[in-house]
N, C-alpha and C positions, 0 to 999 in steps of 0.2 A: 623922463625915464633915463634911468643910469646905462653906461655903455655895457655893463656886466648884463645887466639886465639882457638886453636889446641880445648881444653875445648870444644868450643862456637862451633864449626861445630864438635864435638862428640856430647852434647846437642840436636843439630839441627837435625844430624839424626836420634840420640833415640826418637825423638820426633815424627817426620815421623812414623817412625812403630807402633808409640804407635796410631795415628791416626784411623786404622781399629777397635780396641781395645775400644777407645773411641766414635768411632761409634756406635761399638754392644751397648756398657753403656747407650748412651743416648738414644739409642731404646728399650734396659730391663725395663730402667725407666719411656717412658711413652707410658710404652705397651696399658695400656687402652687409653690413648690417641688416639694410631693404632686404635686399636679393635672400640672403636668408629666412626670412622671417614670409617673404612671397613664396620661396619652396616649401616652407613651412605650411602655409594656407594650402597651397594647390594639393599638399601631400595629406592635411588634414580635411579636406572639405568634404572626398566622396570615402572617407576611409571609413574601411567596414561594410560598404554597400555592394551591391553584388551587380548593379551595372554601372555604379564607378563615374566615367567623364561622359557617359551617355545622360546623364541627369541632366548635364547642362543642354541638352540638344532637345532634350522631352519635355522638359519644361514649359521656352518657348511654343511648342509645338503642340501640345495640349491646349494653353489658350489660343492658339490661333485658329485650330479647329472649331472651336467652343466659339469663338465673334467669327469666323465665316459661317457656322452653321446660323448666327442671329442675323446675320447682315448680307448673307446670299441667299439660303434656302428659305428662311421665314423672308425677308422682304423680299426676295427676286432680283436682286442687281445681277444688273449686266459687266460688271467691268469683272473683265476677265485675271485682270490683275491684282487683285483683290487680294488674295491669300499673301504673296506678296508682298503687298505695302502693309500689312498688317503684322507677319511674320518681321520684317524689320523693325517697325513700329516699336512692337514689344522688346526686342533686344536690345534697342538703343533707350529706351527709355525705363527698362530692368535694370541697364548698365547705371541710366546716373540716380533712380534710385537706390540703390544698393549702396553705389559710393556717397551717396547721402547720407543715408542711415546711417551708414558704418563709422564715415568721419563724424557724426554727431555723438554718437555713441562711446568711442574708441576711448574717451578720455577718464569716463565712469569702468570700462568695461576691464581697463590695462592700466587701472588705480593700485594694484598689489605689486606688482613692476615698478610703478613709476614710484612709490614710495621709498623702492630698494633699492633701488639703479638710477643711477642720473645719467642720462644721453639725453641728447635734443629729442624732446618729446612727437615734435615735427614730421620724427620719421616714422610714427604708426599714422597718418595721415599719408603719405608717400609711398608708404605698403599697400595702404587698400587699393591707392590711385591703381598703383603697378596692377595688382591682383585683380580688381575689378576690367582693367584694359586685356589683362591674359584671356581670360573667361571671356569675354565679349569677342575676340577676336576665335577662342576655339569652339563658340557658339555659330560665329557664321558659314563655317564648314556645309552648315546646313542649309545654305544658301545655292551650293553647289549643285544639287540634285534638281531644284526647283529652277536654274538658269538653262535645266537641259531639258525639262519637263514645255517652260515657254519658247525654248527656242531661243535664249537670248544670249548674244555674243558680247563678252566683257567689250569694253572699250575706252581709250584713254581717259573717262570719266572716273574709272574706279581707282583710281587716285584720291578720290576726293572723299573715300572712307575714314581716310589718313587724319584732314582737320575736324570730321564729323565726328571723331571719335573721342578725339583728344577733346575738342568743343565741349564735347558733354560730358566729359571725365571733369574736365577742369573746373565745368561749371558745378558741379557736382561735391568735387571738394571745397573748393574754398567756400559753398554756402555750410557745410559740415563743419569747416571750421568754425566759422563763425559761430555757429550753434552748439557745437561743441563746447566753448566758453561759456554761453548761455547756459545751458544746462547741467554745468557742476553747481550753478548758483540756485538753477530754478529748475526743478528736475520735469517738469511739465514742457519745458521745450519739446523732450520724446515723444509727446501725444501732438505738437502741434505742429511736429515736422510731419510725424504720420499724414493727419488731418491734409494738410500741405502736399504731400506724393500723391496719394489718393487723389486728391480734387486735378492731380496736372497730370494724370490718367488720360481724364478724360476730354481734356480740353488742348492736349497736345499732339495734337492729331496721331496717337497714336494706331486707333482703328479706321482712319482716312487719310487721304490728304488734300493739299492746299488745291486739284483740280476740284475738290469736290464742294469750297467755300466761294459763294457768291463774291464775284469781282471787286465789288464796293465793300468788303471786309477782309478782303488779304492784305493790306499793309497793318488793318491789325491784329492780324492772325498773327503774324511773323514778326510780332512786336515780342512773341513769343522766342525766344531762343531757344529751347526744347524743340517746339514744331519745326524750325529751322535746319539743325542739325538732322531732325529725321527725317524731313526733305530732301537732304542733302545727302543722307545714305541712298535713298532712293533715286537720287540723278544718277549717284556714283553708279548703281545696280545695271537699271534702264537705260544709262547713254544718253539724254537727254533731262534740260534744267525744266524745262514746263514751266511753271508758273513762276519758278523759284527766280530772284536778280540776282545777279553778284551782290549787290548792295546788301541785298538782306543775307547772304553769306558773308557781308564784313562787316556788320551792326553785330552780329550774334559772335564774332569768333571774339569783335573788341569788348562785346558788354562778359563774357565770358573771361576774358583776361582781366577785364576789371575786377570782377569778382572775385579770380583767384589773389589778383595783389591783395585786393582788399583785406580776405580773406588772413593771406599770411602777415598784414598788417596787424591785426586785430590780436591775433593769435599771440604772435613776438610779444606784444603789447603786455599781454595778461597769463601768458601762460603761467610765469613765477607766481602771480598772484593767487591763481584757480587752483594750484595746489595743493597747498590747505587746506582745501575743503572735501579732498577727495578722501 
């Protein structure tokens, strides 16, 4: 093997890692571009409507009713904190499918843009992240009323909103990403990320949590990083980890950072290419 040679695939993979690096870059550089285009969503999502940023609070709150009425009044559970863990449940896990769908979506959806305009395409991915994070944060407002309702006093836990949040943003985009690519080529991705939200519904402890999974299958319950992060809004709430380890909050925050490199690995890679076809 020649030294060029040898050179050209050392080059080739400095190049790869430099990829995430040069992600962050071109999203520092046209931060207002984000920020714009995020007022833009917030200003366009409830426009026209006549209760406005209450949407985002009824929403959750409608299904929560709907799984307490199946899961208290028809079965008779006792746990008091029910509405609860289920009312977080659904915000955190509304948050990262949305930022799923959207990052899968975004690159079919913002094809008559991308055809006219050249900017780092990157940053309608960095838009939804933003935009999905806003919404998720003016959704737990509603969390307010129900901490006075059980009597419960924040406490230095609710910090830990902070990596539950970002966790399941992050994870959320960079699987988007990826799919996103996928789906200029093979436009059936859209049904099979559907298929994919839908099924991690209900297997992510959305309308439970990890007190409620027999002992000898929580380490692979929380093999799940979804369930993870929404355990881990619920420490933050409660003031207490319950079942949850540190461990399994740094398996989920590293496979989730995995993902998003991965993610903007993949993306860097082909964006030039997927264009074309849009």
């Amino acid at each position: 093997m020649s030294v060029r040679q040898v050179r050209g695939r050392t080059d080739s993979r400095t190049f790869v890692l430099l990829w995430p690096l040069i992600f962050i870059k071109n999203s520092l550089e046209h931060k207002y571009l984000i920020s714009h285009l995020v007022r833009k969503d917030i200003r366009l999502a409830y426009h026209g409507t006549f209760l406005g940023y209450l949407w985002t609070i009824i929403e959750p709150l409608i299904m929560t009713i709907i799984l307490y009425a199946l899961f208290v009044i028809l079965r008779g559970s006792s746990d008091e904190f029910l509405p609860l863990y289920v009312m977080l449940g659904i915000l955190f896990y509304s948050n990262f499918s949305k930022t799923t769908s959207m990052c899968n979506n975004v690159l079919l959806d913002q094809a008559p843009l991308i055809n006219q305009v050249y900017f780092p395409r990157e940053v309608f991915h960095v838009n939804i992240l933003m935009y999905q994070l806003y919404r998720l944060c003016m959704s737990l407002f509603i969390i307010v009323p129900m901490l006075f309702w059980y009597n419960i006093t924040p406490t230095i836990y609710i910090v830990l909103l902070i990596p539950a949040m970002l966790g399941m943003g992050f994870l959320g985009m960079g699987i988007g990403m990826i799919t996103s690519i996928l789906q200029v080529r093979i436009r059936d991705v859209k049904q099979m990320v559907q298929v994919g939200l839908k099924s991690g519904f209900y297997i992510s402890g959305v309308f439970f949590g990890g007190k409620h999974i027999p002992p000898e299958w929580l380490d692979i319950y929380f093999l799940n990083p979804i369930a993870v992060f929404i355990e881990l809004s619920r420490v933050s709430v409660l003031g207490e980890m319950g079942v949850l380890e540190v461990m399994n909050v740094a398996y989920a925050l590293l496979f989730s950072l995995a993902v998003l490199i991965a993610g903007m690995c993949i993306f860097k890679k082909y964006e030039k290419k997927v264009v074309k076809y849009l």
